[in-house]
Each structure stands twice: as C-alpha cells, then as structure tokens.
DRENDREN-745336 format. One line per 4 residues: number of its first residue (from 1); their letters; for each residue x negated, z, y negated of C-alpha. Coordinates in steps of 0.5 Angstrom, whole numbers, padded with zeros to 4 digits. Layout:
NUM) A) X/Z/Y  ...
This chain:
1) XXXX) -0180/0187/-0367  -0184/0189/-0372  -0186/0197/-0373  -0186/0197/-0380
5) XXXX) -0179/0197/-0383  -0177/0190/-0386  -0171/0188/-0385  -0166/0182/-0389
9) XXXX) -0162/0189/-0391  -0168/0193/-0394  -0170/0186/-0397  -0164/0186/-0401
13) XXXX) -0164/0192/-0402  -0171/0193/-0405  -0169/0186/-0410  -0166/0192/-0413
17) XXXX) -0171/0195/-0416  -0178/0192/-0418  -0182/0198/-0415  -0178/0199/-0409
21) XXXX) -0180/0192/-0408  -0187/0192/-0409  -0187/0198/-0405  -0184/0192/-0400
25) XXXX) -0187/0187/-0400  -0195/0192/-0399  -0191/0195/-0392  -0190/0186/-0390
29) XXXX) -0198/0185/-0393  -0200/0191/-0390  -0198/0189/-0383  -0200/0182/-0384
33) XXXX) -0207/0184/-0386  -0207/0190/-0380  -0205/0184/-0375  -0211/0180/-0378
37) XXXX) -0216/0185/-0377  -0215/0186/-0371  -0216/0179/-0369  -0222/0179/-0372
41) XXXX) -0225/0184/-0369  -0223/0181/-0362  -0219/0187/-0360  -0214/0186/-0355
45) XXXX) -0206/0185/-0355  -0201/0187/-0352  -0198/0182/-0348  -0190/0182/-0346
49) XXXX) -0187/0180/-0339  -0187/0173/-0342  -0194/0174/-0343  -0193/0173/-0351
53) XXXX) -0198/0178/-0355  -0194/0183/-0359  -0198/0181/-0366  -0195/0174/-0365
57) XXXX) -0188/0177/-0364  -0189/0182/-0370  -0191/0176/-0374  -0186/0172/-0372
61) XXXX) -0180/0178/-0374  -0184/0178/-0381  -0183/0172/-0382  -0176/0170/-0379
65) XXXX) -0173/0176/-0384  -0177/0174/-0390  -0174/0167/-0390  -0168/0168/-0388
69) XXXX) -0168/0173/-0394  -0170/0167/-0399  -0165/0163/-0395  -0160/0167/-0397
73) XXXX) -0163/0168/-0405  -0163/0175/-0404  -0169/0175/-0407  -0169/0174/-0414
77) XXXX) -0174/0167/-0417  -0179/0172/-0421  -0179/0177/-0415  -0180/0171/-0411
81) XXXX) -0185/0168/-0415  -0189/0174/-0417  -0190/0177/-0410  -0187/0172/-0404
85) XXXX) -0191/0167/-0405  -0198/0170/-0402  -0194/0173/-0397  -0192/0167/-0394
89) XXXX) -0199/0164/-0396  -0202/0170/-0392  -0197/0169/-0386  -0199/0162/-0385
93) XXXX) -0206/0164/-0386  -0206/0168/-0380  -0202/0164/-0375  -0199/0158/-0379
97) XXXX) -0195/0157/-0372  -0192/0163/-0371  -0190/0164/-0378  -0186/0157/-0378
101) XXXX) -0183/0159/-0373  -0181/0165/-0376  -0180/0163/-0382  -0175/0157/-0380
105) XXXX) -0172/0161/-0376  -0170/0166/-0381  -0167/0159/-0384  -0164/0157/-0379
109) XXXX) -0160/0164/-0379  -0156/0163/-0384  -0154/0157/-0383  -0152/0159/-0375
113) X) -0147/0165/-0379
C-alpha cells in the first residue's frame, strides 16, 4: 500500500479537473522519484515477513491502480498522453518487474469484476 493517496477513485475523480489531475499525478512522480532516491543512496528498506521490500510494494500499488485506471478508460487520452505517460515510463525505469507486475495486475483487475 502506497503512503501516498493514489487510488483508482481519486484517479477518477482527479480526471475531473486538469489541476486536480496534475496535483495527482506530482504525488505518483513524487513517490516514485522518492523510491528511486532511496535506492540510489544504498538506504536500507523495509523488508515484510515475506522478506518483500516496502518499496517494491508501494511500486507495485502505483502501478496496479494506474493501469486499472487506464484500463477502465478512466482517464482521459489527452490526460493520459499528456502526463501518464512518463509516469509509467519513470515506473518501469525504477524497477520494470514490479512495475509490470503492478500494471498487469491493475488490468487484470477490471477483467476479474
């Protein structure tokens, strides 16, 4: 679960107003930067009694909620193509694994309702 309030209700809900959306989408990058700081300055993670790092869970939360969003076409193509993009493009960067995982996942989601 992600600290950060991203959700596929505030996603939709966001779509609603352009500045809503961007303010959106700066939390998501500003996660995703903050994650990628972290690991590049070596600092430790949080690891579950699974032995999963927290980071990797927070990415794969980003991500499953960002592409069921975009599977459910709850967000609109100029929208999407506007800011949506890099973030998914910064996502993969990160740790493309998990963000795939995430991302199908999302997908997956909406098919399994």
């Amino acid at each position: 679960m992600s600290s950060y309030d991203i959700t596929v209700g505030r996603i939709h809900a966001c779509t609603r107003s352009t500045v809503d959306f961007i303010v959106l989408v700066s939390d998501i990058e500003t996660a995703l930067l903050s994650i990628r700081a972290l690991e590049r300055c070596g600092i430790a993670d949080d690891v579950d009694a699974d032995g999963f790092p927290s980071r990797t869970w927070e990415i794969i939360w980003i991500a499953k909620h960002l592409g069921q969003a975009c599977e459910s076409g709850l967000i609109p193509d100029y929208l999407f193509q506007k800011y949506v993009t890099e973030l998914v493009l910064l996502g993969h960067a990160i740790d493309a694994y998990a963000w795939s995982y995430g991302f199908r996942k999302g997908v997956e989601a909406v098919y399994d309702y």
